[in-house]
N, C-alpha and C positions, 0 to 999 in steps of 0.2 A: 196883744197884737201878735199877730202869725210873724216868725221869723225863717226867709227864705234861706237856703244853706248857698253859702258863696261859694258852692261847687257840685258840679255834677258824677254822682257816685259810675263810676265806668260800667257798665252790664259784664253781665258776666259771660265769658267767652267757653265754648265748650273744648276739652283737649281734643286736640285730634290725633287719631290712632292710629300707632305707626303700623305701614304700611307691612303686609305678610310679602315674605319670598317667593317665587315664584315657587313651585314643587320640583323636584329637582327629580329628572329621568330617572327611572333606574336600568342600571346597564343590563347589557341582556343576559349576561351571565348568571344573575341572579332569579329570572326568572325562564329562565333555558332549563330543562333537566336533560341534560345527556341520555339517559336511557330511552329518549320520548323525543328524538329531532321532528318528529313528523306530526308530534302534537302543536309542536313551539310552530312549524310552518302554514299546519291548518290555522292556529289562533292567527295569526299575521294576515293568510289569506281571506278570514273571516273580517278585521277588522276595516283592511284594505276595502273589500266588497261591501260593507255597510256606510265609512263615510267618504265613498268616493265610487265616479261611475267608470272605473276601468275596466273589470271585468263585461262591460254592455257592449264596448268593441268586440267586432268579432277577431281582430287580431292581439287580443290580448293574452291571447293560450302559445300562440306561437312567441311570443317576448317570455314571458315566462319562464319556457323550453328553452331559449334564448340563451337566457339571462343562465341557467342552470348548465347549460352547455358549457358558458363562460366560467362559473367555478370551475368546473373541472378542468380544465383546460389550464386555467392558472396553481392548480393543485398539483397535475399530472408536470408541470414545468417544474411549480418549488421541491416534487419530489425526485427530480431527474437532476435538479442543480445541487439538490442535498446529497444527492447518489455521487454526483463527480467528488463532490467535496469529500466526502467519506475516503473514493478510493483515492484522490491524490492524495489526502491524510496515511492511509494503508500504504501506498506507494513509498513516501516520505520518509515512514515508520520501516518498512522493508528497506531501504536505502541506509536508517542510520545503524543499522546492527551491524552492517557490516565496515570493514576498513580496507584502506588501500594497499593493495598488494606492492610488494617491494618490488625493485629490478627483474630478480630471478622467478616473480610469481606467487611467490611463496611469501615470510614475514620474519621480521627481524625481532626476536623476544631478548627479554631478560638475558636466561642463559642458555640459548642457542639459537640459532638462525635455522633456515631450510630455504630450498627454495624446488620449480618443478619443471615437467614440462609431460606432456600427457603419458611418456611411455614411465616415465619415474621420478622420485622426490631425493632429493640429497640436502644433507641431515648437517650444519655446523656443531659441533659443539665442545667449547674454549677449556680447554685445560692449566693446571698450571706449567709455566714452563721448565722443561728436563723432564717432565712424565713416561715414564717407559710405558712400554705394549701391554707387559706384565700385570700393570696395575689396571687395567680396565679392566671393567666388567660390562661386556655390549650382551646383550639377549634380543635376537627379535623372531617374534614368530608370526604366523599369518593375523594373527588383529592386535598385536600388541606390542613396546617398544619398552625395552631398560636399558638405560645407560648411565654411567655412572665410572668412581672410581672404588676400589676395593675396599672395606673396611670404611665407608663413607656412605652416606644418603642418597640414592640417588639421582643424578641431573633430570634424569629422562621417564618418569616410570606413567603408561596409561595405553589407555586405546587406540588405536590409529583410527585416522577418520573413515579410512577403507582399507581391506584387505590388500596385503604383499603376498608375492611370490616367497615366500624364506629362502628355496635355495637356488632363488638368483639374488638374494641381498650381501650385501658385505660393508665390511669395516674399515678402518683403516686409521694411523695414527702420523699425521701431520705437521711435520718437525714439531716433534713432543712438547705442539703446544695447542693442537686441535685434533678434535677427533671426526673424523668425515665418515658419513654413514651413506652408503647408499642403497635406496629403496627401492625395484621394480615391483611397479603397479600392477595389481591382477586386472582391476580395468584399464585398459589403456586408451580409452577414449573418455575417460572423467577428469576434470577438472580438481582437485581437493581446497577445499574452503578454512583448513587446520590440517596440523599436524595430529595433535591429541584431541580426541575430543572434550570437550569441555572448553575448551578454549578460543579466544577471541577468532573471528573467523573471517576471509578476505572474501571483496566483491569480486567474483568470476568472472561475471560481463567485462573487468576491466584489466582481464588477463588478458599479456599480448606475447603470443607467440613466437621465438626466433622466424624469420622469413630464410635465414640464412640455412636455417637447417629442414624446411619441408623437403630443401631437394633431394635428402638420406631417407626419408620416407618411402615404401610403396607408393601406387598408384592409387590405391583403393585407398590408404590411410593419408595420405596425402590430400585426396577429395574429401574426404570428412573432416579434416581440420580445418582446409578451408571455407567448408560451408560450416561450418562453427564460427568462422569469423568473422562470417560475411553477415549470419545471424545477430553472433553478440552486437556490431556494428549498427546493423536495421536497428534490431530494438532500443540500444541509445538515443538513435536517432527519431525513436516511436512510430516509425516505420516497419509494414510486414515481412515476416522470415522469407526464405525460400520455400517455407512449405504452406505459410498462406499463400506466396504468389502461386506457386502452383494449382492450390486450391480455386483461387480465383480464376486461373485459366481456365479450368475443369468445367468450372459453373458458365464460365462466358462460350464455353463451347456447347455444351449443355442447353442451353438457352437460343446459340443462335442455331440449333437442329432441332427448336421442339418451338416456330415462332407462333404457333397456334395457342400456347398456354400465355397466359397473363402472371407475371411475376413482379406486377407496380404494389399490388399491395403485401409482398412476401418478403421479411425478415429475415436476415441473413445475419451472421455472428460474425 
């Protein structure tokens, strides 16, 4: 006698296969070669005009143009905002080299002070006190400066940062317990940024003149210092000197005696 089985064997089920990733782009870097931009742009234009009808407009040459116009434009901008960044970086840099000038113009060191004023520099330097005349040792000749005491190291020994007159300079010893040097400048219309060179040096632009004493000036050296101040002042302010204003007068006179030239599309500094 047949015996039915008291159950039904399950069929068999086929596995199902996990599903593949999608392919994952590859970025264009990889298939870009730098030496060949104009290859990587025809394969694009090729691919573009096989699965797709945008080249069959006829305005599709001018989007193109368009659209290339447009990089440059945002290129020519990030490299004019990269340009600013540079120079207020440069500016920044140019600013921190130098330091603040003291009262007298000049800088307060270790062991001596100075300080200026365009015709000349005068020189501190601290002795101990009771030191007679005797025991200095001052030298100064047109680029160079010693000072010191006898049989000791001296305080003072280097370069000037600009030539002196020698024999208009002089010395002098200050209840013998300072030695006072004075220096007339052979330019008298410069500013000095140090004493010696080599050493730390002051920002000039933020040199400020006695007012009290332009009025012992000539008339001619009197108008030069204050158009030096009036300059240092503009440019703090990032403002034009007087000889761009001038400049610009030059050009605006220029311009309205020549109204037949076109000057919209002309670059000016």
């Amino acid at each position: 006698m047949a015996i039915l089985s008291d159950y039904v064997e399950e069929e068999h089920k086929p596995q199902e296969q996990p599903q593949q990733p999608p392919p994952t782009p590859k970025p264009y870097s990889t298939i870009l070669d730098p030496s060949n931009p104009l290859g990587f742009l025809q394969s694009a234009i090729d691919f573009v005009a096989k699965e797709t009808d945008f080249f069959a407009d006829d305005s599709s040459e001018k989007e193109v143009v368009s659209l290339v116009k447009n990089v440059r434009e945002k290129l020519k901008k990030k490299d004019a905002s990269s340009m600013d960044v540079d120079d207020d970086d440069e500016k920044e840099t140019e600013k921190s080299k130098y330091i603040e000038p003291n009262k007298g113009n000049g800088q307060d060191l270790e062991n001596y002070s100075w300080v200026q004023s365009l015709p000349e520099v005068t020189v501190s330097v601290p002795v101990p006190p009771g030191t007679k005349s005797r025991s200095i040792s001052c030298e100064i000749k047109k680029n160079h400066l010693k000072v010191g005491l006898k049989g000791q190291p001296p305080i003072i020994d280097g370069d000037l940062y600009k030539p002196v007159k020698p024999d208009d300079c002089f010395w002098s010893l200050e209840d013998q317990k300072s030695i006072s040097i004075l220096l007339t400048k052979h330019d008298q219309m410069d500013w000095w940024r140090c004493l010696i060179k080599g050493e730390p040096e002051i920002d000039t632009q933020k040199v400020e003149p006695e007012s009290s004493k332009l009025s012992d000036l000539d008339p001619e050296t009197r108008s030069t210092v204050e158009k030096m101040m009036f300059d240092q002042r503009q440019k703090q302010m990032g403002l034009p000197t007087s000889d761009d204003m001038q400049k610009q007068e030059l050009l605006k006179k220029f311009m309205a005696e020549h109204p037949e030239m076109d000057f919209s599309k002309a670059k000016f500094n």
